[in-house]
C-alpha positions as CSV (number, residue, x, y, z in Angstrom):
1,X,-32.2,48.1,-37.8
2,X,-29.4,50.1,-36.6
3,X,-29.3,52.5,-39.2
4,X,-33.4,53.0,-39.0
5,X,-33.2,54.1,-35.7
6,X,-30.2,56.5,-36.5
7,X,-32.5,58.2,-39.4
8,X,-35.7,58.6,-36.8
9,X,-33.6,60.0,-34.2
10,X,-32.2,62.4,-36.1
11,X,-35.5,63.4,-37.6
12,X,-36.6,63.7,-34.1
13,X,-33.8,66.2,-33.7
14,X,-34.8,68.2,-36.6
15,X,-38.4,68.2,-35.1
16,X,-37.6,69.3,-32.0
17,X,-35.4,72.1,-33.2
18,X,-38.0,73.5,-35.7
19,X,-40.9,73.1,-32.9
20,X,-38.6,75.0,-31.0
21,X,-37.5,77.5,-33.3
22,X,-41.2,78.2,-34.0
23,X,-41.8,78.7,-30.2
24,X,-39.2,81.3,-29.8
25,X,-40.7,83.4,-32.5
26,X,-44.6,82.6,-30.9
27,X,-43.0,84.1,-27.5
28,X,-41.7,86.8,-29.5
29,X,-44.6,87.5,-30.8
30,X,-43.9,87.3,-34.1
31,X,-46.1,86.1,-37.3
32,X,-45.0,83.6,-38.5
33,X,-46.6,83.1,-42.5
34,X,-47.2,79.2,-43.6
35,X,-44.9,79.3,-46.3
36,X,-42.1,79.9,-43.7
37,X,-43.6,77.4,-41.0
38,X,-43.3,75.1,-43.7
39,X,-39.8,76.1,-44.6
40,X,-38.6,75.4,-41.0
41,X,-40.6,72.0,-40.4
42,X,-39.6,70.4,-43.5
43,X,-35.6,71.5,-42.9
44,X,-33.5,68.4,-42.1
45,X,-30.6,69.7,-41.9
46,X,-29.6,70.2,-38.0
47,X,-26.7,72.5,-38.6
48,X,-29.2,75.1,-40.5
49,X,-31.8,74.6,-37.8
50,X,-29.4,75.6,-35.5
51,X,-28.5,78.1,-36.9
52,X,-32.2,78.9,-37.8
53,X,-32.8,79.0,-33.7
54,X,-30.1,80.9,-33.0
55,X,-31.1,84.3,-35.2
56,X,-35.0,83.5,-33.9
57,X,-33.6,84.6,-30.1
58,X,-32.8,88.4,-32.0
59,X,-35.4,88.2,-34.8
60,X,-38.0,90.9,-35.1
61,X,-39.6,89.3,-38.1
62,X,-39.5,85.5,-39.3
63,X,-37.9,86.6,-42.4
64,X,-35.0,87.7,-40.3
65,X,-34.0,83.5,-39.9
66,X,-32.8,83.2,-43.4
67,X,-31.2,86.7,-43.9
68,X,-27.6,86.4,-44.5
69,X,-25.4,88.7,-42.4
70,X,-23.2,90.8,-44.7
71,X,-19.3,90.0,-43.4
72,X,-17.1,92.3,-41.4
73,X,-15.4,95.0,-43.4
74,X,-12.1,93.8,-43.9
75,X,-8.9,95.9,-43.2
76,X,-7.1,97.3,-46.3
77,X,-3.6,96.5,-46.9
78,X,-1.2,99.3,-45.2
79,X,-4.0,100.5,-42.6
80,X,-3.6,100.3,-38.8
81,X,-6.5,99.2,-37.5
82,X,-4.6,99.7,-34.1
């Protein structure tokens, strides 16, 4: 019984975090296509919806949620960076 209600809470959670990532872009203004409303509702995964959220607060386009940020340059060996 225990572990039911642990599974629908957390789907609850994933809910809420889609619905909400979905919002942010609405308020935005920004289209969002039903192949990528379907990507967010059917996500599970809390950590990615998080994350999901956080790029929709600077996204110009939905597209921007699940484009990977390049990493920092890194410093070559014998460089100051100082």
């Amino acid at each position: 019984m225990e572990k039911a209600y642990l599974e629908g809470h957390a789907e609850g959670r994933a809910e809420n975090r889609a619905a909400f990532t979905l919002r942010v872009l609405e308020k935005h203004g920004i289209h969002v296509p039903d192949d990528i409303r379907e990507r967010i509702t059917s996500c599970t995964d809390l950590d990615t919806l998080t994350l999901w959220f956080d790029r929709s607060l600077a996204a110009s386009t939905a597209e921007d949620l699940f484009v990977e940020s390049p990493e920092a340059p890194q410093p070559q060996a014998g460089t100051d960076q100082a």
